[in-house]
C-alpha positions as CSV (number, residue, x, y, z in Angstrom):
1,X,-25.5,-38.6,-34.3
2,X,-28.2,-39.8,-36.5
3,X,-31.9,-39.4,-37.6
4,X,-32.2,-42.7,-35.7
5,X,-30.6,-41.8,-32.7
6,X,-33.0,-38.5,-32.6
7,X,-36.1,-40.3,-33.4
8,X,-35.4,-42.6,-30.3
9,X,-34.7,-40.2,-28.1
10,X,-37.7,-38.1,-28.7
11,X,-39.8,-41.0,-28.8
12,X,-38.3,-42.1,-25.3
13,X,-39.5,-38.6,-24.4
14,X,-42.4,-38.5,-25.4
15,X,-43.4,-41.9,-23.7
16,X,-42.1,-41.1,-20.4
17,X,-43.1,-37.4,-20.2
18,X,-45.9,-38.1,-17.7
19,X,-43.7,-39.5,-15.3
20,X,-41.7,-36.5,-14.3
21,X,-44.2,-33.7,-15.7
22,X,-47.5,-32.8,-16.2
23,X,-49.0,-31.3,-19.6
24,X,-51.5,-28.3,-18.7
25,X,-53.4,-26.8,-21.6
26,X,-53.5,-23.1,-20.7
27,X,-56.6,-21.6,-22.1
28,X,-57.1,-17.7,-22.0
29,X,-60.6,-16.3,-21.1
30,X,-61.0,-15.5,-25.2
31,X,-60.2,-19.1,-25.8
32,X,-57.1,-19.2,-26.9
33,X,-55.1,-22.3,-25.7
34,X,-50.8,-23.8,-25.4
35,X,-50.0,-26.5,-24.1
36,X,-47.2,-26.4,-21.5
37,X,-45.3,-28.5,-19.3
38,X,-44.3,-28.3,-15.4
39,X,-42.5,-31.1,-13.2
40,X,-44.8,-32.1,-10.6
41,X,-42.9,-31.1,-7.8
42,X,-42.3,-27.7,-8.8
43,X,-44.6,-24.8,-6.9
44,X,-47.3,-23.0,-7.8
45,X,-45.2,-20.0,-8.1
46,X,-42.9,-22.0,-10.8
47,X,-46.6,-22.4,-12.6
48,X,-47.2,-18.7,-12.9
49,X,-43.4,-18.1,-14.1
50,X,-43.7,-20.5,-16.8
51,X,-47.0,-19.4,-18.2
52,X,-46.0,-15.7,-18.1
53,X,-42.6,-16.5,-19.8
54,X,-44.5,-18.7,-22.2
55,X,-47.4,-16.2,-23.1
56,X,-44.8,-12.9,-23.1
57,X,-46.7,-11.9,-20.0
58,X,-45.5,-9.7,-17.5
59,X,-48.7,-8.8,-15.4
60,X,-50.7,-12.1,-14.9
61,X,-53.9,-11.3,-13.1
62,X,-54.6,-15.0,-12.2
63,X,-54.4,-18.4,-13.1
64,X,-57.8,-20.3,-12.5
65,X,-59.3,-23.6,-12.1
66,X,-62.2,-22.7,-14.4
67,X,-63.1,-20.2,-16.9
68,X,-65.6,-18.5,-14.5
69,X,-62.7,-17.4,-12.5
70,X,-64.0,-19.0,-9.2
71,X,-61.2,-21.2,-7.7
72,X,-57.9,-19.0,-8.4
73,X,-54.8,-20.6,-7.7
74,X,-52.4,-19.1,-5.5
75,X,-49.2,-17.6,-5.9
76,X,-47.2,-19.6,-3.6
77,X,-43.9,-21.4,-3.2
78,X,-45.4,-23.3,0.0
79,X,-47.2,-26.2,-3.0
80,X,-46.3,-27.9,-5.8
81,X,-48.2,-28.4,-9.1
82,X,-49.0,-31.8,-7.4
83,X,-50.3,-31.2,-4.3
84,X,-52.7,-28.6,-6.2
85,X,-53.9,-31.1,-8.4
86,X,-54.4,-34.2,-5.8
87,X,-56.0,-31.6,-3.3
88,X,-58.5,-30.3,-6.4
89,X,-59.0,-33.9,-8.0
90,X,-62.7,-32.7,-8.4
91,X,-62.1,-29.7,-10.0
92,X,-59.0,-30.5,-11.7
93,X,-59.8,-33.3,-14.3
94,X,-57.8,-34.7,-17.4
95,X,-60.0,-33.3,-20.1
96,X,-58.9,-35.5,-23.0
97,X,-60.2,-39.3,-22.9
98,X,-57.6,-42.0,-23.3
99,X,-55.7,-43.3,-25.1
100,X,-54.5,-39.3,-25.0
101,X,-51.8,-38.7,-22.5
102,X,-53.2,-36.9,-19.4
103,X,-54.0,-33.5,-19.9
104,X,-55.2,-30.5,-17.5
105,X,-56.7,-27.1,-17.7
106,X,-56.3,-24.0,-16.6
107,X,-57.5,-20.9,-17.0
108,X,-55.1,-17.4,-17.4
109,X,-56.5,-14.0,-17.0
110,X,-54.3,-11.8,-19.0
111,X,-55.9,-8.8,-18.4
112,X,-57.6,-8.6,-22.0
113,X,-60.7,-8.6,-22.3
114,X,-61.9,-10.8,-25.7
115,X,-65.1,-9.6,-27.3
116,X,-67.5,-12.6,-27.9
């Protein structure tokens, strides 16, 4: 194996992420934000797994549509990540303008509160 042969194969990655997966920016309420990544046929429960593993968080309070914590989404095995998203198109909007890759956000309440 090669530089070469790891360039391709990242760049092959890269290119074709958004056929298989979707890239969420999770943003906590203080503003702090990761990107992850979810296949868009796992559930909603997968979502709340990954962002608690990725953000050391044991005690998620809620994932959310929108910072003012008005559409939360459920924790449910019954939807995928893609269903959510078609069935909230208004709500749920790449926030990024091309040529980015699509990109969408969510809101995490941790459970701390950020002074502003």
């Amino acid at each position: 194996m090669n530089n070469s042969s790891f360039e391709n194969k990242m760049d092959y990655f890269t290119k074709h992420v958004d056929s298989s997966r979707y890239i969420i920016e999770i943003s906590k309420l203080c503003g702090y934000s990761e990107f992850i990544m979810i296949y868009k046929d796992q559930s909603l429960i997968d979502l709340y797994k990954i962002v608690s593993c990725h953000f050391h968080c044991n005690d998620i309070k809620g994932i959310y549509t929108s910072s003012d914590k008005l559409v939360r989404i459920p924790i449910t095995e019954l939807f995928t990540i893609r269903e959510f998203i078609l069935k909230n198109q208004k709500m749920i909007i790449p926030i990024y303008p091309l040529p980015y890759p699509i990109v969408y956000k969510l809101y995490l309440d941790d459970g701390h509160n950020c002074p502003h």
